[in-house]
PDB file of N, H, CA, C and O in Angstrom:
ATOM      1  N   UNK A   1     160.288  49.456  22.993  1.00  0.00           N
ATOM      2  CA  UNK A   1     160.608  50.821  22.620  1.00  0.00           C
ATOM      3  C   UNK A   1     161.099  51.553  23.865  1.00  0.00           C
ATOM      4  O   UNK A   1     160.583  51.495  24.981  1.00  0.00           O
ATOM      5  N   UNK A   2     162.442  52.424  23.413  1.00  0.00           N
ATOM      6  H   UNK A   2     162.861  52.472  22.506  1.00  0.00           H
ATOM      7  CA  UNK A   2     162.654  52.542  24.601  1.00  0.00           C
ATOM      8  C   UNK A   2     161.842  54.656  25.474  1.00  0.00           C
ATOM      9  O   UNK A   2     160.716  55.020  25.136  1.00  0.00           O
ATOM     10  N   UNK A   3     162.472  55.302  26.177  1.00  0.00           N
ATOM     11  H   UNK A   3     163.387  55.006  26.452  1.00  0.00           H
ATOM     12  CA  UNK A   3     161.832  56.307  26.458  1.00  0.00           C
ATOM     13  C   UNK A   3     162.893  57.238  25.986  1.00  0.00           C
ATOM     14  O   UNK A   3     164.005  57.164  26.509  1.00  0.00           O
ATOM     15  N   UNK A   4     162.660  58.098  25.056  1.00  0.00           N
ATOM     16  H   UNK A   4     161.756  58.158  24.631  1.00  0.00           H
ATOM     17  CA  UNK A   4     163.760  59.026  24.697  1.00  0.00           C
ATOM     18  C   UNK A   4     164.269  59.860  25.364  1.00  0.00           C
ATOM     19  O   UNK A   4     165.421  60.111  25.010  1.00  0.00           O
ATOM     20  N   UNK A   5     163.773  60.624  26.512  1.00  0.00           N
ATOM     21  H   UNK A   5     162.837  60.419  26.800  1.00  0.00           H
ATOM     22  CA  UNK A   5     164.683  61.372  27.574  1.00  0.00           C
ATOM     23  C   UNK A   5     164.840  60.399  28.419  1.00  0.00           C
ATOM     24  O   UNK A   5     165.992  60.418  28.853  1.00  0.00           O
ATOM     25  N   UNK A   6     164.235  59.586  28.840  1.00  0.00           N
ATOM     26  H   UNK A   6     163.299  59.571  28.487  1.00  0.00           H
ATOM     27  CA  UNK A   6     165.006  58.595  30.719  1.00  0.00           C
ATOM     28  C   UNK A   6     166.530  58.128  29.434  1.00  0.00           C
ATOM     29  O   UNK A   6     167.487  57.765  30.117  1.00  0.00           O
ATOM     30  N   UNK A   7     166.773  58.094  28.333  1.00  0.00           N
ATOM     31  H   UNK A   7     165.995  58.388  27.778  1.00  0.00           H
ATOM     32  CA  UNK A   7     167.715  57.530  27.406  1.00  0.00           C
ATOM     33  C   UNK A   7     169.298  58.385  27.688  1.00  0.00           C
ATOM     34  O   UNK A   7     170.429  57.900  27.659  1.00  0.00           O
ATOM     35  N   UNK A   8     168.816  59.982  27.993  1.00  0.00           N
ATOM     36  H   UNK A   8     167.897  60.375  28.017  1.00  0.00           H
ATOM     37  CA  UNK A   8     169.587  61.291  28.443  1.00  0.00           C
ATOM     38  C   UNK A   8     170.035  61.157  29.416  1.00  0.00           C
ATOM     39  O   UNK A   8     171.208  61.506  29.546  1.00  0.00           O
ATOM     40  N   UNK A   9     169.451  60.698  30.338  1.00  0.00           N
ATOM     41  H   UNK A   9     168.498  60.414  30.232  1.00  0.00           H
ATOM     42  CA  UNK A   9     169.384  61.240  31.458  1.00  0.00           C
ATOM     43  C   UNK A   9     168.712  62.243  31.963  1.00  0.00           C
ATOM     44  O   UNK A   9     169.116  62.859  32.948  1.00  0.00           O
ATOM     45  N   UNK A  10     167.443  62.560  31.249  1.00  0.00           N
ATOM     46  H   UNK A  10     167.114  62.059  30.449  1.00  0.00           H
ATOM     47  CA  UNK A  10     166.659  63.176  31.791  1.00  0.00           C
ATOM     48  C   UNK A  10     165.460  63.200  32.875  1.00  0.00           C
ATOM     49  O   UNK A  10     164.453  62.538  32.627  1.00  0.00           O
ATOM     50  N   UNK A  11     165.540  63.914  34.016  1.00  0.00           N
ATOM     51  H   UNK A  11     166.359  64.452  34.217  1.00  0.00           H
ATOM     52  CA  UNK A  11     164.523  63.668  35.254  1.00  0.00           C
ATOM     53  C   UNK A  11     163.823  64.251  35.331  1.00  0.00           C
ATOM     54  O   UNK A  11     164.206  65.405  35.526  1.00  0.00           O
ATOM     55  N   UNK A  12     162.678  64.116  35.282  1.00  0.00           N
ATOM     56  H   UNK A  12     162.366  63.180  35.124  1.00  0.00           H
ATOM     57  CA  UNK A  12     161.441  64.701  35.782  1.00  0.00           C
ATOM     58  C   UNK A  12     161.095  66.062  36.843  1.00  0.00           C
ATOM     59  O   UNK A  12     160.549  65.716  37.890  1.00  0.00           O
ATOM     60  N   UNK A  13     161.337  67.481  36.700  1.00  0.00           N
ATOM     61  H   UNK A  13     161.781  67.763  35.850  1.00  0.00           H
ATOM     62  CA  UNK A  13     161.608  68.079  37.926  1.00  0.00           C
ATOM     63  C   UNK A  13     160.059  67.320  38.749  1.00  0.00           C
ATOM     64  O   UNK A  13     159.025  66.851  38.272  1.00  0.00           O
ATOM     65  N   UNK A  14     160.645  67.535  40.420  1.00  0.00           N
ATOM     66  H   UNK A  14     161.485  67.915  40.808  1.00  0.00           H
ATOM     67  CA  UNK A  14     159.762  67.217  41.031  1.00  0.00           C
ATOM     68  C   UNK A  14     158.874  68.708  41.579  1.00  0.00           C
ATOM     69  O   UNK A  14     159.231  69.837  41.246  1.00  0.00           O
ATOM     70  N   UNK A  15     157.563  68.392  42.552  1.00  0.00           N
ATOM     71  H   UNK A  15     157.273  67.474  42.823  1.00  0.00           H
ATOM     72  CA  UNK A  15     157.156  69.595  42.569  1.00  0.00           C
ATOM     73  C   UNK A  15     157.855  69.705  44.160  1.00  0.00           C
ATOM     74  O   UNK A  15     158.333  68.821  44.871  1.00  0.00           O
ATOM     75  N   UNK A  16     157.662  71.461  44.426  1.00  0.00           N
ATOM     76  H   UNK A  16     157.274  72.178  43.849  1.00  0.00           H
ATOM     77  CA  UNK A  16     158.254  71.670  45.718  1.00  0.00           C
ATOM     78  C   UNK A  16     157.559  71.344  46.833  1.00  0.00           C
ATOM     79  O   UNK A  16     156.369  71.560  46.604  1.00  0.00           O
ATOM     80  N   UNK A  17     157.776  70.795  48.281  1.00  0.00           N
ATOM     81  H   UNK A  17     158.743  70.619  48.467  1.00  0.00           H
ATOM     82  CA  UNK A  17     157.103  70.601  49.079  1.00  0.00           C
ATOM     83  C   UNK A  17     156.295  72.042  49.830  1.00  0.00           C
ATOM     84  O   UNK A  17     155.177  71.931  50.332  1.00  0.00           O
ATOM     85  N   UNK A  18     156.943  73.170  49.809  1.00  0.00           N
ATOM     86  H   UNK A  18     157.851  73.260  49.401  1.00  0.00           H
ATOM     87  CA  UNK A  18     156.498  74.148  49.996  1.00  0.00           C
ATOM     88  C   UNK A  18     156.818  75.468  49.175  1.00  0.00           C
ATOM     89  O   UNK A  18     157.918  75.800  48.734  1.00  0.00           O
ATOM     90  N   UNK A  19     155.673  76.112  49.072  1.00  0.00           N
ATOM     91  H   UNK A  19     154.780  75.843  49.431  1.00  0.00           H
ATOM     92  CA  UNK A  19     156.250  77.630  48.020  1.00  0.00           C
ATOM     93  C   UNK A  19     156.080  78.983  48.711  1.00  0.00           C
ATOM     94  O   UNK A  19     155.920  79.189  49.914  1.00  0.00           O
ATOM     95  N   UNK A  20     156.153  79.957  47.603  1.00  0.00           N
ATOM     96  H   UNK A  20     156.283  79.790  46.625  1.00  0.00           H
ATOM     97  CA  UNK A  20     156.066  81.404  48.750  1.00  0.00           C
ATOM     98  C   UNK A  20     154.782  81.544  49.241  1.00  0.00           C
ATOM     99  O   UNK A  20     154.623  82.341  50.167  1.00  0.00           O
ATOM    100  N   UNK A  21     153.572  80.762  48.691  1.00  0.00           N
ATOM    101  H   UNK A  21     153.701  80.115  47.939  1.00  0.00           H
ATOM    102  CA  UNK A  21     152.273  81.182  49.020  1.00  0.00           C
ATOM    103  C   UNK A  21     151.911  80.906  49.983  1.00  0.00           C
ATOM    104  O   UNK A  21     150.779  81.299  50.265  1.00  0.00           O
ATOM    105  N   UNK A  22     152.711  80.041  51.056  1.00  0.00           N
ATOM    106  H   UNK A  22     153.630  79.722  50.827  1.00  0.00           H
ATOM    107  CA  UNK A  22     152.120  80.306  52.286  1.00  0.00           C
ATOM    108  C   UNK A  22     153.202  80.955  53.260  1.00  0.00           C
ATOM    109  O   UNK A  22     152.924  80.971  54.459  1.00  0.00           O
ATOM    110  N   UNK A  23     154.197  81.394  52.910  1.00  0.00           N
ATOM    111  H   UNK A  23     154.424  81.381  51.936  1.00  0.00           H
ATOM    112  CA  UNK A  23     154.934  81.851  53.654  1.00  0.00           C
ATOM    113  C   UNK A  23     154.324  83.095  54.713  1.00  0.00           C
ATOM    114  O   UNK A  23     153.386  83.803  54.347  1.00  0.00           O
ATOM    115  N   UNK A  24     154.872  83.235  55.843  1.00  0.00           N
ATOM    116  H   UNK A  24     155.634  82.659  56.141  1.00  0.00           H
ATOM    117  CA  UNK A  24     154.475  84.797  56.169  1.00  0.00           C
ATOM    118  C   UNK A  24     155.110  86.605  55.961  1.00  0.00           C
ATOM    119  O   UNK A  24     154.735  87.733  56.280  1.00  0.00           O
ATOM    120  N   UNK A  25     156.323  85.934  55.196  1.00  0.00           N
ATOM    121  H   UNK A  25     156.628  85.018  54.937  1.00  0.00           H
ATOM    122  CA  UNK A  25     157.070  87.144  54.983  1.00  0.00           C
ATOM    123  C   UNK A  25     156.545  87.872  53.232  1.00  0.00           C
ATOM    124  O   UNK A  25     156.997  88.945  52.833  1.00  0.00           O
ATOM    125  N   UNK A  26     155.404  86.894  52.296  1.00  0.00           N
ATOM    126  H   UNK A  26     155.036  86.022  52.620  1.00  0.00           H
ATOM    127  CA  UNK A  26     154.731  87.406  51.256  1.00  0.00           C
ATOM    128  C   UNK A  26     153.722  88.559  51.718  1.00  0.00           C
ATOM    129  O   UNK A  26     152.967  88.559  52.690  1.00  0.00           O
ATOM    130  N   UNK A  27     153.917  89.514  50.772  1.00  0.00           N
ATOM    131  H   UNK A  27     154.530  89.514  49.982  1.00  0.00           H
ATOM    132  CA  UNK A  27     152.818  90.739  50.875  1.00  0.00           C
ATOM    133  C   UNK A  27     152.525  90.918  49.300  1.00  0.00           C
ATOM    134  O   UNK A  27     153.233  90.995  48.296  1.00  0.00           O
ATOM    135  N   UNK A  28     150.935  90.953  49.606  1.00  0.00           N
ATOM    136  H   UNK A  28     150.360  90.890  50.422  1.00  0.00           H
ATOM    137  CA  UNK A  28     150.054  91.450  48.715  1.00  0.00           C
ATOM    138  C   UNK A  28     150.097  92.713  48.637  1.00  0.00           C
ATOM    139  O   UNK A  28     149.965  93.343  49.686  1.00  0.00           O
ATOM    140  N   UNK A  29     150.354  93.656  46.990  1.00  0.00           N
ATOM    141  H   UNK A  29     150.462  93.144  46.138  1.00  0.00           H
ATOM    142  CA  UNK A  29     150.110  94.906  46.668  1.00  0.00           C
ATOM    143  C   UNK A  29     149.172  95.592  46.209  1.00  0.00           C
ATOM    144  O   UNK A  29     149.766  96.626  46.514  1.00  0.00           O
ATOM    145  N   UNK A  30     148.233  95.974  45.745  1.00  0.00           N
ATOM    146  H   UNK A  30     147.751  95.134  45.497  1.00  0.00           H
ATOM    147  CA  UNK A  30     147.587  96.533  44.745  1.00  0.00           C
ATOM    148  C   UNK A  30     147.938  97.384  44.288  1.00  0.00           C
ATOM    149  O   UNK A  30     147.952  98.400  44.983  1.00  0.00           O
ATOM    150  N   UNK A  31     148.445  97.479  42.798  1.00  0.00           N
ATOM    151  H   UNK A  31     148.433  96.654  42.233  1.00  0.00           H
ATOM    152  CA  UNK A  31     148.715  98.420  42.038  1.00  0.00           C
ATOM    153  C   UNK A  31     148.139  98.490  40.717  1.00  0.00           C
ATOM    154  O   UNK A  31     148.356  97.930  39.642  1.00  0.00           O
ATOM    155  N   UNK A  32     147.129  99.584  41.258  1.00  0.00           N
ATOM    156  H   UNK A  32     146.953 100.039  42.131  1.00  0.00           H
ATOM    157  CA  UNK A  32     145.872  99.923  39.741  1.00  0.00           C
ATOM    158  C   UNK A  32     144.673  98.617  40.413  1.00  0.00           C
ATOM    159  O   UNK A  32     144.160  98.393  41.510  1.00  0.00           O
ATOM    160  N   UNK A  33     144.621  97.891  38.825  1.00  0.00           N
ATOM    161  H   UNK A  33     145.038  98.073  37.934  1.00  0.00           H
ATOM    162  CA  UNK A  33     143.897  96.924  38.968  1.00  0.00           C
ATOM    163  C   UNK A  33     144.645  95.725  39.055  1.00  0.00           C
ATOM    164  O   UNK A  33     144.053  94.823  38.463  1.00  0.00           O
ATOM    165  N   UNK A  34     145.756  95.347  39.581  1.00  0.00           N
ATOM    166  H   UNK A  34     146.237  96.080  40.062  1.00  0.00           H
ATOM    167  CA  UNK A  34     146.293  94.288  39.680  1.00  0.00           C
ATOM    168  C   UNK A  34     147.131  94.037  40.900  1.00  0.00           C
ATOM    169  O   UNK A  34     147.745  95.061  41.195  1.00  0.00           O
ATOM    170  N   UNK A  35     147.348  93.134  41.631  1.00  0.00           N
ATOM    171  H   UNK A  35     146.849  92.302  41.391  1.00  0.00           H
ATOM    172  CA  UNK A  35     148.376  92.522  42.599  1.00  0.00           C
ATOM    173  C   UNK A  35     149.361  91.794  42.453  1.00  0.00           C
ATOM    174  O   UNK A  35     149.396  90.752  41.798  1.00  0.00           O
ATOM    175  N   UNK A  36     150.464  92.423  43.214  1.00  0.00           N
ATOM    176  H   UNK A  36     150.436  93.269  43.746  1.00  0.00           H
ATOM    177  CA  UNK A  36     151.639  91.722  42.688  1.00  0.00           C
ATOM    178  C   UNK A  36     152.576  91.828  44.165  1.00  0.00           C
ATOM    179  O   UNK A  36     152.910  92.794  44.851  1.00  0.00           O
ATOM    180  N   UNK A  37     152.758  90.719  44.257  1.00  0.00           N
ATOM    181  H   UNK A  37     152.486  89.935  43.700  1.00  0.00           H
ATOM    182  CA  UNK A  37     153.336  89.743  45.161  1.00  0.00           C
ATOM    183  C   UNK A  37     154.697  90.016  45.324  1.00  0.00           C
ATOM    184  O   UNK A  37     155.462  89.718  44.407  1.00  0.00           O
ATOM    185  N   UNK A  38     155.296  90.749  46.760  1.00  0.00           N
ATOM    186  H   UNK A  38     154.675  90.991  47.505  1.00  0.00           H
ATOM    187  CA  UNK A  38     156.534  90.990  47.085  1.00  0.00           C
ATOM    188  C   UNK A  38     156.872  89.990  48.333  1.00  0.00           C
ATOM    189  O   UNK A  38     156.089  89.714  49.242  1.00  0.00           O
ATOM    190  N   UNK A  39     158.249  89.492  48.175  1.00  0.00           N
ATOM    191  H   UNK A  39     158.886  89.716  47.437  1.00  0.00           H
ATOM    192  CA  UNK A  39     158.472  89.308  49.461  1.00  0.00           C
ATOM    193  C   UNK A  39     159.158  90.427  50.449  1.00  0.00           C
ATOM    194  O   UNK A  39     159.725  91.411  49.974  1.00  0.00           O
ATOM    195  N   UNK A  40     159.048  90.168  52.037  1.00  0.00           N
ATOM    196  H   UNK A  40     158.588  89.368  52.423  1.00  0.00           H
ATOM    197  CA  UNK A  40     159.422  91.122  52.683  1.00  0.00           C
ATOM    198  C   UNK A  40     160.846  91.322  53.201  1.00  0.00           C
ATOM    199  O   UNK A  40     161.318  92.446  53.377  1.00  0.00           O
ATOM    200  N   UNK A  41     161.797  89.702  53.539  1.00  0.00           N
ATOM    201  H   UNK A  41     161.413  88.789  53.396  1.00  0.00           H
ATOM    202  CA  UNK A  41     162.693  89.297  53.968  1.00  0.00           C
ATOM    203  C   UNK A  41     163.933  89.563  52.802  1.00  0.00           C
ATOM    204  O   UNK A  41     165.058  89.771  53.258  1.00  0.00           O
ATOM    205  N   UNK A  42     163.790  89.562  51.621  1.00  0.00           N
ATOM    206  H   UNK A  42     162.876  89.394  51.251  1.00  0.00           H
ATOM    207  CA  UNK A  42     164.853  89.154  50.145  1.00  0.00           C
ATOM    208  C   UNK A  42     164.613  90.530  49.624  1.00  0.00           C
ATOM    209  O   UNK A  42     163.496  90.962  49.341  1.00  0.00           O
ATOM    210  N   UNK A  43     165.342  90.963  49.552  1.00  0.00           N
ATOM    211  H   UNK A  43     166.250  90.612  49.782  1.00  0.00           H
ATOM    212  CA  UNK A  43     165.795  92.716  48.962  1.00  0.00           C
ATOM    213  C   UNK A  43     165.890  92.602  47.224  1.00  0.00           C
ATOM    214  O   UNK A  43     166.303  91.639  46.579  1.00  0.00           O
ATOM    215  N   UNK A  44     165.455  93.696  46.793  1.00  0.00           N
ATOM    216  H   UNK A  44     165.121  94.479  47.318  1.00  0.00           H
ATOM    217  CA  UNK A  44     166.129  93.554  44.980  1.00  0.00           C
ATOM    218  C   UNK A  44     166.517  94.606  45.021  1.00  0.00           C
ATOM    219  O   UNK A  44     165.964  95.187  45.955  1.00  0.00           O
ATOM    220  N   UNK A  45     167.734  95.720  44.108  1.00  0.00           N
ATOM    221  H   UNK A  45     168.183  95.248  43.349  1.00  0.00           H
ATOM    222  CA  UNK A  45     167.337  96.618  43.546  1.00  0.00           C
ATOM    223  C   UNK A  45     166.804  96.764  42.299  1.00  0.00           C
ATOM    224  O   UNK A  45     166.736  97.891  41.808  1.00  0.00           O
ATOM    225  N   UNK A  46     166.448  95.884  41.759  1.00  0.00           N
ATOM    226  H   UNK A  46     166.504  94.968  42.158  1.00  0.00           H
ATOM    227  CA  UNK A  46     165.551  96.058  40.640  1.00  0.00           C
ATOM    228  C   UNK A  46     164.062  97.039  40.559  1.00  0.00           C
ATOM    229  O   UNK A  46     163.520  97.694  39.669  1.00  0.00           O
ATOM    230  N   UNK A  47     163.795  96.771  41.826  1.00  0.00           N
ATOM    231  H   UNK A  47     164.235  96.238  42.549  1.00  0.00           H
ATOM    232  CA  UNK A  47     162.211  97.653  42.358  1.00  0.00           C
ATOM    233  C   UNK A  47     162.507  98.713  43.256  1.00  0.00           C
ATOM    234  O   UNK A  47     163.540  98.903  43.898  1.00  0.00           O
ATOM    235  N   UNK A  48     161.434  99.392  43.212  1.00  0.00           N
ATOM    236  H   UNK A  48     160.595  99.238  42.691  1.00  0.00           H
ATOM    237  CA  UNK A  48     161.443 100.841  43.394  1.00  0.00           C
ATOM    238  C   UNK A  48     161.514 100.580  45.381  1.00  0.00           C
ATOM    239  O   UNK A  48     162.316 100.986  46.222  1.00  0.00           O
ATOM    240  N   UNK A  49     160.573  99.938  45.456  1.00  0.00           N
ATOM    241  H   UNK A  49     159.922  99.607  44.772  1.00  0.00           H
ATOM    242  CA  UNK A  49     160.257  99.219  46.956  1.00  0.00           C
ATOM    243  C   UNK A  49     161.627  98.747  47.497  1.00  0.00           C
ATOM    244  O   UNK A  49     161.667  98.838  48.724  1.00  0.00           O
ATOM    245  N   UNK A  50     162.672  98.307  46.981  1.00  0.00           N
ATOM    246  H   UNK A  50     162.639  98.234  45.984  1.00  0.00           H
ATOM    247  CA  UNK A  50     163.322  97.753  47.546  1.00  0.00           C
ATOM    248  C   UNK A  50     163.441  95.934  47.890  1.00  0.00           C
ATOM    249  O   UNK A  50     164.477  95.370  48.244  1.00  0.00           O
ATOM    250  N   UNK A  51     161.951  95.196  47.647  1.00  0.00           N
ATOM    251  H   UNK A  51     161.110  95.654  47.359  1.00  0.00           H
ATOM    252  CA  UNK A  51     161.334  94.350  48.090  1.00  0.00           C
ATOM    253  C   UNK A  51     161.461  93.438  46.544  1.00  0.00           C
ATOM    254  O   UNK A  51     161.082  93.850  45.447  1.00  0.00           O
ATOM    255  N   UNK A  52     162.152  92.007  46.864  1.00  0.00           N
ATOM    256  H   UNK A  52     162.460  91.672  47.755  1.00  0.00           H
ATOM    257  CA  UNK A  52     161.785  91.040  45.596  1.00  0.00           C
ATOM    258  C   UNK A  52     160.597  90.817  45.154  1.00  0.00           C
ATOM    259  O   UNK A  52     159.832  90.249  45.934  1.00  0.00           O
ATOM    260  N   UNK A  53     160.145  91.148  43.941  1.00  0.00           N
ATOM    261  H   UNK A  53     160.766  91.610  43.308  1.00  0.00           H
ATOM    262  CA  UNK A  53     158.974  90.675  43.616  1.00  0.00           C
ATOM    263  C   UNK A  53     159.008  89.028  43.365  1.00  0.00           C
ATOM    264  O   UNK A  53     159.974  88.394  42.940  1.00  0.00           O
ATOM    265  N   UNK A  54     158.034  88.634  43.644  1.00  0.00           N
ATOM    266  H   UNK A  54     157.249  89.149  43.989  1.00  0.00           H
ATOM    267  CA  UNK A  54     157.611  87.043  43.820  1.00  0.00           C
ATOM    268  C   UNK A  54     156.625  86.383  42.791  1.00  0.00           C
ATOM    269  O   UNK A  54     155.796  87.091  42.219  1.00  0.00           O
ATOM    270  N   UNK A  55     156.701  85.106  42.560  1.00  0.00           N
ATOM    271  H   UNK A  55     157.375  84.530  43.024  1.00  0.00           H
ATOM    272  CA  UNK A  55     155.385  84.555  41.833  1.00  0.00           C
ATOM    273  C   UNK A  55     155.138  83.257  42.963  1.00  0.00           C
ATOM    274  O   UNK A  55     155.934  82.328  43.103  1.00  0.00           O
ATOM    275  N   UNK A  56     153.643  83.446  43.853  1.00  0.00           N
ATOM    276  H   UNK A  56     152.996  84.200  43.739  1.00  0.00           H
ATOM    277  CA  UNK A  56     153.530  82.278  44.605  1.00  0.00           C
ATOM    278  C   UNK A  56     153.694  80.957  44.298  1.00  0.00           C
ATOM    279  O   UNK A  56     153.553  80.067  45.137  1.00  0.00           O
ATOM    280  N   UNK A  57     153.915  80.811  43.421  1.00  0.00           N
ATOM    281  H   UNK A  57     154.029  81.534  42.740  1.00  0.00           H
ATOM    282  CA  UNK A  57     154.282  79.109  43.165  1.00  0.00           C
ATOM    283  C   UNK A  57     155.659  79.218  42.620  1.00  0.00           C
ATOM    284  O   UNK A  57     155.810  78.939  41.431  1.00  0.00           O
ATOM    285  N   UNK A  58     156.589  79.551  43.260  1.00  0.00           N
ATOM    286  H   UNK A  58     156.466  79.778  44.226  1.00  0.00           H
ATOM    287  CA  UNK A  58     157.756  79.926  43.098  1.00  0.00           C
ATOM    288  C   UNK A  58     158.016  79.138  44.616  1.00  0.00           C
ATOM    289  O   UNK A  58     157.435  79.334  45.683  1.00  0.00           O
ATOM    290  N   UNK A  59     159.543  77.800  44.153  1.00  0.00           N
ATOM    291  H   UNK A  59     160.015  77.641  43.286  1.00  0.00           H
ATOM    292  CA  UNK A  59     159.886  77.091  45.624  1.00  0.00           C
ATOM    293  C   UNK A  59     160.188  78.133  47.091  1.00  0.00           C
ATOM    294  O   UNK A  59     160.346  79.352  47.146  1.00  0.00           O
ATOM    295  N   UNK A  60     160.189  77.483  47.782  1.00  0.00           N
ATOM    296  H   UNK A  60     160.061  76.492  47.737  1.00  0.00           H
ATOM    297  CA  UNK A  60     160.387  78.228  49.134  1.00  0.00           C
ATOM    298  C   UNK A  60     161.646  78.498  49.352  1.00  0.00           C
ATOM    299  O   UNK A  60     162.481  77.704  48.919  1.00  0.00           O
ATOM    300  N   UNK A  61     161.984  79.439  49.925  1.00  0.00           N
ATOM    301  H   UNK A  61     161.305  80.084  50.277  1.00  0.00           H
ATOM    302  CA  UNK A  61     164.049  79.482  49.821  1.00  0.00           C
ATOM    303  C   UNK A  61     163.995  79.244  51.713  1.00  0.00           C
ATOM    304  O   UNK A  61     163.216  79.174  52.663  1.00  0.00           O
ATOM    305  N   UNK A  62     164.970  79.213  51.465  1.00  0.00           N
ATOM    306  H   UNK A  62     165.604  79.270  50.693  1.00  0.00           H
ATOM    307  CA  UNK A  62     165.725  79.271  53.255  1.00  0.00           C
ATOM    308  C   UNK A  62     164.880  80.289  54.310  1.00  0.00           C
ATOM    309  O   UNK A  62     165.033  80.204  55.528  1.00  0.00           O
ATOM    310  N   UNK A  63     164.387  80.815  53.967  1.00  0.00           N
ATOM    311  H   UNK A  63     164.262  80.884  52.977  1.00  0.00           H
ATOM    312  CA  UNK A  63     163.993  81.779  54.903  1.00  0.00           C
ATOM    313  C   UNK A  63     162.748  81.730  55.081  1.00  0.00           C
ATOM    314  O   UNK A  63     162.169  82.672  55.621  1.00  0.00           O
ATOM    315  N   UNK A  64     161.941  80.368  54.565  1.00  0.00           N
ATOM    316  H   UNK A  64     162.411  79.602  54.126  1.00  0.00           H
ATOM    317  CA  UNK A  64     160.142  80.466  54.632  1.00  0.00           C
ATOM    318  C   UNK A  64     159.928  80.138  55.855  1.00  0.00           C
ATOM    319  O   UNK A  64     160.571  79.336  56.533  1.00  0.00           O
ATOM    320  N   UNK A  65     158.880  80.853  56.192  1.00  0.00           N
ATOM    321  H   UNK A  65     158.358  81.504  55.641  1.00  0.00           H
ATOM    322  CA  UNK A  65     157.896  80.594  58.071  1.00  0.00           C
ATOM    323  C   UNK A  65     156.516  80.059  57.710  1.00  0.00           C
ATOM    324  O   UNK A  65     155.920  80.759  56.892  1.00  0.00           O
ATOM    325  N   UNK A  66     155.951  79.100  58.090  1.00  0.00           N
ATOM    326  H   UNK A  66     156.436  78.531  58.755  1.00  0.00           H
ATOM    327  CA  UNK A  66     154.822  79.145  58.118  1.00  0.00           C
ATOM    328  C   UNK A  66     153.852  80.151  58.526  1.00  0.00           C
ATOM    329  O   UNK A  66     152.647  79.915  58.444  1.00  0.00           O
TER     330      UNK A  66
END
């Protein structure tokens, strides 16, 4: 029997070797009762801050520092 996606051509994403959560340019917010994760380096105008909001397990882009 064979495997119905490897049949596609379908691959497995792999996981990332590093994400935003350890970067040093992530900042923690508190707003109310919750935190929400900006980076400092990657601009949006979507937010009021100016600052991309992030999800830490989101891959690392070009610009991560330990």
């Amino acid at each position: 029997m064979t495997d119905l996606f490897n049949d596609y051509g379908y691959v497995k994403p792999q996981k990332p070797d590093k994400s935003c959560r350890h970067c040093v340019h992530r900042q923690r917010w508190q707003c109310g009762g919750s935190i929400i994760q900006y980076c400092s380096v990657r601009k949006s105008k979507r937010t009021k801050n100016g600052l991309l909001k992030i999800k830490v397990n989101y891959p690392a882009c070009e610009l991560y520092e330990e």
